[in-house]
N, C-alpha and C positions, 0 to 999 in steps of 0.2 A: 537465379534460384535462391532460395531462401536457406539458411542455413537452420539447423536443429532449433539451435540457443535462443534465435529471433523467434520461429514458431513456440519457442515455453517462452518465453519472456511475453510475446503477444496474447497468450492464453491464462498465462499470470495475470498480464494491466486488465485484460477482461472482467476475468472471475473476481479481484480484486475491484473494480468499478461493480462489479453486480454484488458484491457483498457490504461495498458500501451503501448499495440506492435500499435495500434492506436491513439496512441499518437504521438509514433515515426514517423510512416506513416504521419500523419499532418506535424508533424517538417519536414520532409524530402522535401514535397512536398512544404512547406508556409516560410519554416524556421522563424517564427514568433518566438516570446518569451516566450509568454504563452503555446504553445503547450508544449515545453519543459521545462514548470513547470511543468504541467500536466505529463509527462512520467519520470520526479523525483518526484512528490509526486502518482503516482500510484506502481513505482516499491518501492517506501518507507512503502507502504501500505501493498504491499504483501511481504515484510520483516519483518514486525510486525507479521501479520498474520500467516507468517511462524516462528516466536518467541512464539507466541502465542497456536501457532498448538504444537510445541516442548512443549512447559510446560503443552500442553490437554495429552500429549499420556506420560508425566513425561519421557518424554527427557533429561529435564531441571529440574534438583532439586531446584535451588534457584528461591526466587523473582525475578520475571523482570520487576515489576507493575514498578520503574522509568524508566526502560528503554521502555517499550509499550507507555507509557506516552506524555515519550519525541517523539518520532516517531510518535506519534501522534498529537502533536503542531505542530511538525514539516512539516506532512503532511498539516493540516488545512491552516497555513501559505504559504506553496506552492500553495494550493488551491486558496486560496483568490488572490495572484501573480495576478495566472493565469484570475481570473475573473475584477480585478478591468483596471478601465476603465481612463486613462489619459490623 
């Protein structure tokens, strides 16, 4: 049986993969800049998630709290890219 955390973690890598493929879709159609921050820091997202997911199901024996971390500045930083206004 599966526990909570693996069910939101697998619903995360998901929505996180579908908000990247429309991202892409944006970039493709606008080729704007922000879209594709957006579709690097969604598919960043769902590489954590999927780091994340490996260490719920003890995939992954060691620490990866630096590595979740930095994937996650990293994301946010993409984010902001994507949002700020020039």
């Amino acid at each position: 049986m599966m526990s909570m955390e693996v069910v939101l973690a697998l619903f995360v890598l998901m929505l996180s993969l579908v908000l990247a493929g429309v991202s892409f879709i944006a970039y493709k159609k606008s080729h704007l800049r922000p879209a594709l921050y957006l579709l690097v820091a969604f598919l960043l997202l769902a590489i954590k998630k999927g780091v994340e997911l490996l260490q719920l199901t003890q995939r992954i024996e060691k620490d990866v709290g630096l590595v979740i971390g930095g994937l996650e500045v990293i994301f946010l930083l993409l984010f902001v890219l994507a949002l700020w206004r020039r």
